[in-house]
C-alpha positions in Angstrom: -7.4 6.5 -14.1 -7.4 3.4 -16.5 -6.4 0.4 -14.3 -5.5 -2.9 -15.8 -6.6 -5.9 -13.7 -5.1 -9.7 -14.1 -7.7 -12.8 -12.8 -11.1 -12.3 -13.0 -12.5 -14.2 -10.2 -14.8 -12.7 -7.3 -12.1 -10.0 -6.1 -11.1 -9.3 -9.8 -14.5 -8.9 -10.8 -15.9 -7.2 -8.0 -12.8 -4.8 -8.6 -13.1 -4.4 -11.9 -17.0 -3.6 -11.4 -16.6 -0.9 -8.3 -13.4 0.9 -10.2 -16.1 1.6 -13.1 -18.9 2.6 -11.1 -16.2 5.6 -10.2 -15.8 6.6 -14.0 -11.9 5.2 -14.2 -11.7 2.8 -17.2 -10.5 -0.4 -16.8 -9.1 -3.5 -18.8 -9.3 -7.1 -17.2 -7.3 -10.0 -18.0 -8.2 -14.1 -17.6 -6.8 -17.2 -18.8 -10.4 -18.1 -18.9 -13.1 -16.4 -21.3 -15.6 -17.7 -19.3 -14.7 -15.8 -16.2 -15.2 -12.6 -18.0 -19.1 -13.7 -17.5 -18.7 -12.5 -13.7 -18.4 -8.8 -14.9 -22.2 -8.9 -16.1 -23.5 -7.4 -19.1 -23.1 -3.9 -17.7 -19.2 -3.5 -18.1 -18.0 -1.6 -20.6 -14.4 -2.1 -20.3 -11.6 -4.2 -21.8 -11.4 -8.1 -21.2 -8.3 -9.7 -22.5 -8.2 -13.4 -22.3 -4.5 -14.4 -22.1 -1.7 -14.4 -19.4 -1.6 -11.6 -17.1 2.4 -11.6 -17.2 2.6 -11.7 -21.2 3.7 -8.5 -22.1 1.7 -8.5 -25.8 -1.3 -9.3 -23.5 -0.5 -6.5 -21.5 0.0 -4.0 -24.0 -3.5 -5.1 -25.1 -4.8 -4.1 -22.2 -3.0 -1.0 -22.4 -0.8 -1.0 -19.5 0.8 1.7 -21.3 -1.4 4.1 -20.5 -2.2 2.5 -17.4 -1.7 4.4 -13.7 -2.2 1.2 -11.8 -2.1 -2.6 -11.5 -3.8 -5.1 -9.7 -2.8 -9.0 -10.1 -5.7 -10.7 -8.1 -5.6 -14.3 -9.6 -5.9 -17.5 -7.8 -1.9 -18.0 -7.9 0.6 -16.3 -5.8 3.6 -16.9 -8.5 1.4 -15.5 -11.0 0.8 -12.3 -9.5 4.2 -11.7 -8.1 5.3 -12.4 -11.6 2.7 -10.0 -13.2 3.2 -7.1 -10.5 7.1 -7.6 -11.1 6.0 -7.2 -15.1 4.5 -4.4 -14.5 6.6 -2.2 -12.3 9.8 -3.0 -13.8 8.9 -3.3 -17.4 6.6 -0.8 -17.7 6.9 1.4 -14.8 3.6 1.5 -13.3 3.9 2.7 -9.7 0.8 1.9 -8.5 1.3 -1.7 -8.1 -0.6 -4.5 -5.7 -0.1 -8.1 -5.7 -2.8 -10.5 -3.8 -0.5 -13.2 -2.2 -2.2 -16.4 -0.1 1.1 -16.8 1.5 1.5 -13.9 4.3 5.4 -15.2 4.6 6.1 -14.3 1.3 4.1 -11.3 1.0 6.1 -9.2 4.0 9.3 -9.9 1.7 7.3 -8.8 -1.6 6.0 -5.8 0.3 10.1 -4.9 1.6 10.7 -5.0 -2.0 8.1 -2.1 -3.0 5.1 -4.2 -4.7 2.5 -3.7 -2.1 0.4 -7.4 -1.3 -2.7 -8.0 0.5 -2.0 -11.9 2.0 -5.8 -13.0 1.6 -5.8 -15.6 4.2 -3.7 -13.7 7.1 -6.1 -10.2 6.2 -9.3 -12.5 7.2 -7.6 -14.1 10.1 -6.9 -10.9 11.3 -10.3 -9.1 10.6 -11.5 -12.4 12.5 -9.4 -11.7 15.8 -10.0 -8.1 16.0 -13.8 -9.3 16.3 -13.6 -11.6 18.8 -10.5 -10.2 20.9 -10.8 -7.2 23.2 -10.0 -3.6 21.9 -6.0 -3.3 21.6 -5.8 -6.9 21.6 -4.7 -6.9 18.0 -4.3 -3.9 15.8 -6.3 -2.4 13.1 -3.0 -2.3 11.0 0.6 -3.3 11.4 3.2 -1.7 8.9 5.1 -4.2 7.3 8.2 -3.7 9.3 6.3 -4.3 12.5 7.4 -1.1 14.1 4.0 0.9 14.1 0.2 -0.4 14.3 -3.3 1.5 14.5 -5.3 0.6 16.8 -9.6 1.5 17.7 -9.6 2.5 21.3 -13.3 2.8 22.7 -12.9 6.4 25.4 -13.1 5.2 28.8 -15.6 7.6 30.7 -11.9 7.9 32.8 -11.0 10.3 29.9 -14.0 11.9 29.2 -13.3 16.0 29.3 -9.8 15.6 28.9 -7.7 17.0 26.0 -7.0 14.8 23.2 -3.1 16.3 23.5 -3.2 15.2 27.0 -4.3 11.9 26.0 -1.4 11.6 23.5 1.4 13.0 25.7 0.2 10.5 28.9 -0.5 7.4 26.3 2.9 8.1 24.2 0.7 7.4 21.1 -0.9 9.9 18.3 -4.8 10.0 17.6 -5.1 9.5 13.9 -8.6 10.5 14.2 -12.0 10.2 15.8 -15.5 8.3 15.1 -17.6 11.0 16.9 -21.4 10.5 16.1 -21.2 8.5 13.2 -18.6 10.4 11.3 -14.8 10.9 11.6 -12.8 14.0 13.1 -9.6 15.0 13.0 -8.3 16.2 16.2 -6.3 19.5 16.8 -4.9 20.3 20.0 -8.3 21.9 21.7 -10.5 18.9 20.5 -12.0 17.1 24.3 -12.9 13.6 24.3 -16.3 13.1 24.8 -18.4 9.9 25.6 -19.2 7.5 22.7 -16.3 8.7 20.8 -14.0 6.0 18.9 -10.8 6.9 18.9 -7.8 5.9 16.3 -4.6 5.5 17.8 -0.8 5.1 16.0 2.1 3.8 18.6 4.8 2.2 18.5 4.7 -2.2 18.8 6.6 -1.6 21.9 5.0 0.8 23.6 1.4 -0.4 22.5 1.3 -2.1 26.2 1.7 0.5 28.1 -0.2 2.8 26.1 -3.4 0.4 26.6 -2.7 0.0 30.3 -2.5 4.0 30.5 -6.2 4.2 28.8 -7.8 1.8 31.1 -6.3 3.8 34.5 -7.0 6.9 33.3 -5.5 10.5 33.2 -2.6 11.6 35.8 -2.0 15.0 37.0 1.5 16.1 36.3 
């Protein structure tokens, strides 16, 4: 892939760094010259100093050729401006947009141009670390409708089918930590003890579904 990145600050640089270290190329645009100092001496791609939403700086970087787009600069309207830019003028798909403001970013994100709202992402990551499991969820769509959710097995479930689990739970397992690596479950996996499991339900059944892993399996 080449991948053209605006703002090269700690995420952009950091970025720009681990998307070479995986053999795609990559181009990096600042305002600043001296930011392009954060990539170190080992980078071998592009750096473009200029405005990330200028489309002559953007051809420079070759967003042309480009299957993806990351605006991570220090300004919200600048990287809503340079996604926009990029998606509608040149027709990149792959598209995301790092927004402070998590209002604005659930409207950006109805519109297509996926954002990662900085503040709200840590806030989060925060709660789910202090907060009981299921308390808040791994991820929320952007509609609200469906979240994922890390669900330690009670020994209550231990031995019991994982399609049993689902259909008692109304949820889906999306997969299992199970000794240090991940599994995906098929309809004769059984829990076992220690094992993690990743669960997808609905915001308004995520109550019940919690209250249903706590109590423990019914027979039918």
């Amino acid at each position: 892939m080449h991948v053209v990145i605006m703002g090269c600050g700690r995420v952009g640089s950091t970025l720009a760094r681990s998307l070479e270290d995986r053999n795609h190329t990559v181009a990096v645009i600042d305002t600043e010259p001296d930011a392009f100092r954060r990539l170190g001496p080992g980078f071998n791609g592009d750096k473009i100093a200029g405005v990330g939403f200028d489309q002559e700086v953007l051809e420079k970087a070759g967003i042309r050729r480009a299957d993806a787009f990351a605006a991570v600069s220090s300004g919200d309207n600048s990287n809503i401006i340079a996604a926009r830019v990029a998606r509608e003028t040149f027709g990149i798909q792959q598209v995301v947009a790092r927004i402070y403001d998590p209002g604005r970013a659930e409207v950006y994100q109805r519109l297509g141009i996926t954002t990662v709202a900085t503040v709200k992402w840590t806030a989060d990551q925060v709660l789910r670390r202090l907060l009981p499991a299921g308390a808040e969820p791994d991820f929320r769509d952007p509609s609200g409708t469906i979240r994922v959710d890390h669900v330690p097995v009670p020994a209550v479930w231990v031995g019991q089918r994982t399609i049993h689990f689902q259909e008692q739970t109304g949820s889906r397992i999306a997969w299992i930590d199970r000794l240090g690596e991940g599994m995906l479950p098929t309809r004769e996996t059984v829990i076992q003890e220690g094992d993690l499991i990743h669960l997808v339900v609905r915001e308004e059944n995520a109550e019940h579904a919690m209250k249903v892993v706590k109590r423990g399996p019914q027979e039918d």
